[in-house]
Structures are given as C-alpha cells and as structure tokens.
N, C-alpha and C positions, 0 to 999 in steps of 0.2 A: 717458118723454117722450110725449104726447099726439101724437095722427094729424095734429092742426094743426102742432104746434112739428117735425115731421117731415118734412111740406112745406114748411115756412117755411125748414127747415136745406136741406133739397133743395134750393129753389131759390136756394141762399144759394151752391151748391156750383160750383165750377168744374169742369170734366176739365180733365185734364193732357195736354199735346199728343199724348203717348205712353209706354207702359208698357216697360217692360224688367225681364225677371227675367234675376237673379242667383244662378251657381251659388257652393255653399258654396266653390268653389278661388278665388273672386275677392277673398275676405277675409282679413286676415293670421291667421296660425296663433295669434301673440300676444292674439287676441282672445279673453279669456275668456269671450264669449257670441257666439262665432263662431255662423252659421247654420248647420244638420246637414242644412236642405236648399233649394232654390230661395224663394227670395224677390222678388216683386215692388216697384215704386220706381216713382214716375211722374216724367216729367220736364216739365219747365217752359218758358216761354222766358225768357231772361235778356232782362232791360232797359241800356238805356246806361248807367244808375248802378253795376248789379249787374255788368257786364264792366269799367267803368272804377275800380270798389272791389278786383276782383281781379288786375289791374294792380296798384295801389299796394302791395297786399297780397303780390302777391307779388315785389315789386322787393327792397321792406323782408324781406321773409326772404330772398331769394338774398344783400343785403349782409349780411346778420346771418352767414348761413354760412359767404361766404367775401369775408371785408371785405378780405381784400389786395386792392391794384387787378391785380396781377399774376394773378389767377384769373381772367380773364375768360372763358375758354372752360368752365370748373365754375359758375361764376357763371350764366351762360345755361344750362344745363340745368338749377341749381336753379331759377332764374327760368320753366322751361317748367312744370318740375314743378307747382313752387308755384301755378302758373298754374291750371293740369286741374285741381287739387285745389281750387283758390277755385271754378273756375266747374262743378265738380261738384257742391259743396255747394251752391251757389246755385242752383242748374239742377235740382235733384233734388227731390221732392216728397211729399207723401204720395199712393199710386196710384191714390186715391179722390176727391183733391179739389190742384187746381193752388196752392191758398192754405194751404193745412197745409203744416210741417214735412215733412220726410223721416224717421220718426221711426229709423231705424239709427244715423242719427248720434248718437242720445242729447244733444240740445239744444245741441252743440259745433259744429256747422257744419264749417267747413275742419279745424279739429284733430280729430274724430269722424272723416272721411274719410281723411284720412292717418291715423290710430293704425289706422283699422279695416279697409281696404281695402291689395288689393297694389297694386304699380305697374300690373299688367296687367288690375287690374280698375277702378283709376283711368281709365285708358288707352281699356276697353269701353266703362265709361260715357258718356266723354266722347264717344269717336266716336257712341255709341244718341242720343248728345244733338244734337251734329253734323245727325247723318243723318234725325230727326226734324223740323228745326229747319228743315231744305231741304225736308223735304217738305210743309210748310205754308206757307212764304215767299211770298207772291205777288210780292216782286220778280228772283225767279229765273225764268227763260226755259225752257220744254219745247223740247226737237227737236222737230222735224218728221220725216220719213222722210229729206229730203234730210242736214240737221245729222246726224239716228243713221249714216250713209253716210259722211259725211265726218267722223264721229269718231276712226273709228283712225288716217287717214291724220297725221290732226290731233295723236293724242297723240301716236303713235310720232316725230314732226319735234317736239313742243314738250315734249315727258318731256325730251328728251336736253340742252335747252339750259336747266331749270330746276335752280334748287338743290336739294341731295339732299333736306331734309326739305319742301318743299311735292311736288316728285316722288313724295316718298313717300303722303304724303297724297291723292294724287289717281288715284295706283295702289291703296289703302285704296279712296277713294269709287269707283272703276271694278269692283274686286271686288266689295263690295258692291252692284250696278245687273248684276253677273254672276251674283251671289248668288240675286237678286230675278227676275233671267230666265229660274234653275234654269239654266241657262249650268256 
C-alpha cells in the first residue's frame, strides 16, 4: 500500500469508544481456536436500530427455546441472555477501527459469541460495554461534591426498595466507580 493510500485509510478510520482485553477463561473450552492468551476487542456504540434488532432477536430465540407459555420465568432469562449476546456482537469491534468487524466472531455475529464465549465472559463484555457507554454519554449527569455526599445515603434507602436484578446492576456500576477510586 503506497504512504497516500495509508493516510487516506487512516483517516477513513474510526476508534472505538473503548478497548477491553480478554483473558483466555472468558471463552468456552469448546472452542477449537480458543485464545492461549489475552486478546484485545474494541467496543462500539450500539445505535437504536442495532438495540431494537437485538430485541426482536432475542424475543424470537427465548420463544424458539421455550415455546410453552407456561415457561415464562425460563423464557425471560433466555430472553436476557439472548439479549447480551446480540448487543455484544453488535457492540464489539475490531480494536483498531469502530467500523470493522470484531474479527473473533469469525463473520457470525450473535452465533460467533454464543458458540465462542462463556456466560461470564458474555456478561464482562457487556458490562466493559455498559461502563464505556456511560462514560462518553453527554446526557448523563456528573456529581458534584454535594451529589458524591449524598450518594450513600441515597443508595443504601433506594437499593432496598428496587428489584433484585436492576439492584443488582447498580451495585455492579457502584463497584466499579469503587474500583476506579482504588477504593
């Protein structure tokens, strides 16, 4: 490639919001080209199309799995699943440029991440995704000193009265911001 066609691709190239490496436990053992060591992935921001395709997508595979109506509580965790794993492949990128491929998935998108990934590295991703996603948002709110001050009072009175999985989730993003303050 010529030192023009070089710069032309350069400046053709996106970054990606944020990088995350990936240790080889994050992939299923069935994967006969599991990675033997850390791997890098960039991640994206998902658009309204790309969150409301992973919806459809994964409504249709939680009924596909458990089409009795009487599943409904199996039903909804395939549906959560199904869920991470669309807006993973979707969200995920190659780490050099936001508009490539994620090339791990091997050109399968959602089926690539489930065949190839555990639940708990499904699970990483999504939250590195999550937690990246917040931090370039400009219509998310920073504290102030007085907000960081009245934070604990704040979650310890509003954790107790939320449902168990968004509690959960927001004990997830409070570790993480505990993480990040060596905390």
């Amino acid at each position: 490639m010529s030192a023009f066609a070089e710069i032309e691709q350069a400046a053709k190239t996106r970054k990606p919001l944020g990088i995350v490496v990936l240790s080889p436990s994050l992939f299923s053992d069935d994967w006969a080209d599991k990675p033997d060591a850390d791997v890098c992935i960039g991640l994206r921001s998902l658009s309204g199309v790309d969150v409301e395709t992973a919806r459809g997508e994964a409504a249709v595979r939680a009924w596909e799995l458990h089409p009795n109506e009487a599943d409904d509580e199996v039903r909804i965790e395939a549906y959560n699943d199904a869920l991470l794993t669309c807006l993973v492949a979707r969200g995920t990128c190659d780490p050099n440029d936001a508009a490539g491929p994620c090339e791990l998935w091997g050109g399968m998108a959602e089926e690539g991440v489930r065949e190839r990934m555990t639940v708990e590295g499904i699970g990483h991703v999504y939250d590195e995704l999550e937690r990246v996603v917040l931090e370039h948002s400009p219509l998310r709110t920073q504290l102030d000193d007085d907000g960081i001050g009245d934070l604990s009072a704040v979650a310890l009175e509003k954790l107790q009265t939320l449902d168990a999985a968004k509690a959960q989730r927001i004990r997830r993003l409070l570790g993480f911001v505990m993480e990040e303050l060596g905390g």
